[in-house]
C-alpha positions as CSV (number, residue, x, y, z in Angstrom):
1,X,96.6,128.4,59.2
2,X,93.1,127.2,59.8
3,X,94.4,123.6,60.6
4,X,96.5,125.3,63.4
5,X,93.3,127.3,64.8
6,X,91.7,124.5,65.4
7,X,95.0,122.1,66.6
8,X,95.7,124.9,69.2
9,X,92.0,124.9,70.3
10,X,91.8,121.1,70.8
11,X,95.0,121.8,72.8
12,X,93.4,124.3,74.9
13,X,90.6,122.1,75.7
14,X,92.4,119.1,76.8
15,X,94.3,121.3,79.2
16,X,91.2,122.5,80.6
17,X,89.6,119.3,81.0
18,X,92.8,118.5,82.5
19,X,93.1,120.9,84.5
20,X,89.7,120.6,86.3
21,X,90.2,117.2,86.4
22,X,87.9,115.6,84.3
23,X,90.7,113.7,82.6
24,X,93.7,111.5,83.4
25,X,92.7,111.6,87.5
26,X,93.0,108.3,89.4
27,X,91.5,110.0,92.0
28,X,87.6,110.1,92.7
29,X,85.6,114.1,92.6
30,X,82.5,113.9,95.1
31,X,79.6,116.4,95.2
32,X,79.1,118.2,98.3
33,X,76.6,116.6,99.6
34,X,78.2,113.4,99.4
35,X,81.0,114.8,101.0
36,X,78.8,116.0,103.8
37,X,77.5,112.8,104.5
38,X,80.9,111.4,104.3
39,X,82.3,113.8,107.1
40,X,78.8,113.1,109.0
41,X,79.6,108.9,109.1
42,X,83.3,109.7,109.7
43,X,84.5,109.1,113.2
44,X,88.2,111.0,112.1
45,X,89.0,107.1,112.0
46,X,88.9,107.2,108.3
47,X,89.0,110.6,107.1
48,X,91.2,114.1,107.1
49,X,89.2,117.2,105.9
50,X,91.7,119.4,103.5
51,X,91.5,122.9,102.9
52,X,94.0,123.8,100.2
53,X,92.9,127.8,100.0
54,X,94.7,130.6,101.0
55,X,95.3,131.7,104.5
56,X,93.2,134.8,103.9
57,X,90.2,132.8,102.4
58,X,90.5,130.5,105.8
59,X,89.6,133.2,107.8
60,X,87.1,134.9,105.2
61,X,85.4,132.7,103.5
62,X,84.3,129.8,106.4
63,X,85.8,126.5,106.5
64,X,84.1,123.0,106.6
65,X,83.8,121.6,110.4
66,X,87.5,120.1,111.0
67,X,89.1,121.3,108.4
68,X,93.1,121.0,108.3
69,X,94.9,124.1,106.5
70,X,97.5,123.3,103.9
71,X,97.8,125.4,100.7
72,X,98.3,124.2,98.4
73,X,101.5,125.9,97.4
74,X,102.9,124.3,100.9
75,X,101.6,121.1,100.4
76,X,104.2,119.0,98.8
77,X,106.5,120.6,102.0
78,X,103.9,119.8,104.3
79,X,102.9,115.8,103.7
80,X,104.0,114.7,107.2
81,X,100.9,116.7,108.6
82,X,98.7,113.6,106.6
83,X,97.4,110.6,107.9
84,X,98.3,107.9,104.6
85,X,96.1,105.5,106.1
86,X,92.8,108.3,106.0
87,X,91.3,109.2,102.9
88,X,91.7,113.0,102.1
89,X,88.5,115.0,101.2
90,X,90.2,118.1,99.4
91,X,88.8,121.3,98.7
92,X,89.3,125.2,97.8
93,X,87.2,127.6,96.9
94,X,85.8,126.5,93.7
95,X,87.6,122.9,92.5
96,X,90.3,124.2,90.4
97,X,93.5,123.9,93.1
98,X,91.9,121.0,95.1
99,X,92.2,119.0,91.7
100,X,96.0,120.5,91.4
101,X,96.3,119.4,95.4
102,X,94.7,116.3,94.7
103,X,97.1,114.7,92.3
104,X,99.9,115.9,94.5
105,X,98.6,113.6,97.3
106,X,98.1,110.5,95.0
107,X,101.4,110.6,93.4
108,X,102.7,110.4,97.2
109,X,100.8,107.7,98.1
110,X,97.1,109.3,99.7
111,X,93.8,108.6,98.8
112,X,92.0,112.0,98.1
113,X,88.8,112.7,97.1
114,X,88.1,115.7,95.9
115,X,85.1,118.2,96.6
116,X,83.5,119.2,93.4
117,X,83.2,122.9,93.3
118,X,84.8,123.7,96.5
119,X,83.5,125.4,99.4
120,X,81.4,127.6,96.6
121,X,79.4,124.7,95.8
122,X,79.0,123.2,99.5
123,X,78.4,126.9,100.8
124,X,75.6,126.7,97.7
125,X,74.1,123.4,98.8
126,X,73.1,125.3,102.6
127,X,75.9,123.2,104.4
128,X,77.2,124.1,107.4
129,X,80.4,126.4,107.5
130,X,82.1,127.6,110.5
């Protein structure tokens, strides 16, 4: 019994790490302030601005300067709205479906990076929102 305590926590953990993407990505997590200064050097040339929230949050919560709207749950009906030549910068409201949204875009080919934290940790940092 205890063996299984401790098999199903280890499990439970791995998901997690998985699932915030700390694990088994191919796909780079950026602080927000790197990702500011990434938009700030960007002429659009190089780089499309993701927002994977909610419609609702959209309007509600701000949104990062030239952000594109996809969420996430549309996204893998929605591809054809992305540049593949652009790197993505993909974010949500705190990390955890921008990592989900992430490895959607690199198993089709895009190069996303993804904002550590989401728009909670850029919105924490004093960065611009509109």
């Amino acid at each position: 019994m205890d063996n299984m305590f401790w098999i199903l926590t280890a499990l439970m953990g791995i998901y997690f790490l998985y699932s915030k993407g700390y694990i088994l990505t191919n796909f780079e997590s950026v602080s927000a302030k790197t990702a500011y200064e990434m938009i700030e050097n960007d002429d659009e040339s190089n780089l499309t601005v993701l927002d994977v929230r909610t419609p609702e949050e959209f309007k509600t919560d701000g949104i990062i300067a030239g952000a594109k709207l996809i969420p996430v749950d549309e996204l893998n009906r929605n591809l054809d709205m992305l540049n593949k030549s652009k790197k993505v910068l993909v974010y949500c409201r705190s990390g955890s479906r921008s990592v989900y949204a992430s490895r959607i875009l690199e198993k089709n080919g895009f190069v996303p990076l993804n904002l550590s934290g989401g728009i909670n940790a850029w919105k924490s940092e004093k960065l611009p929102v509109q």
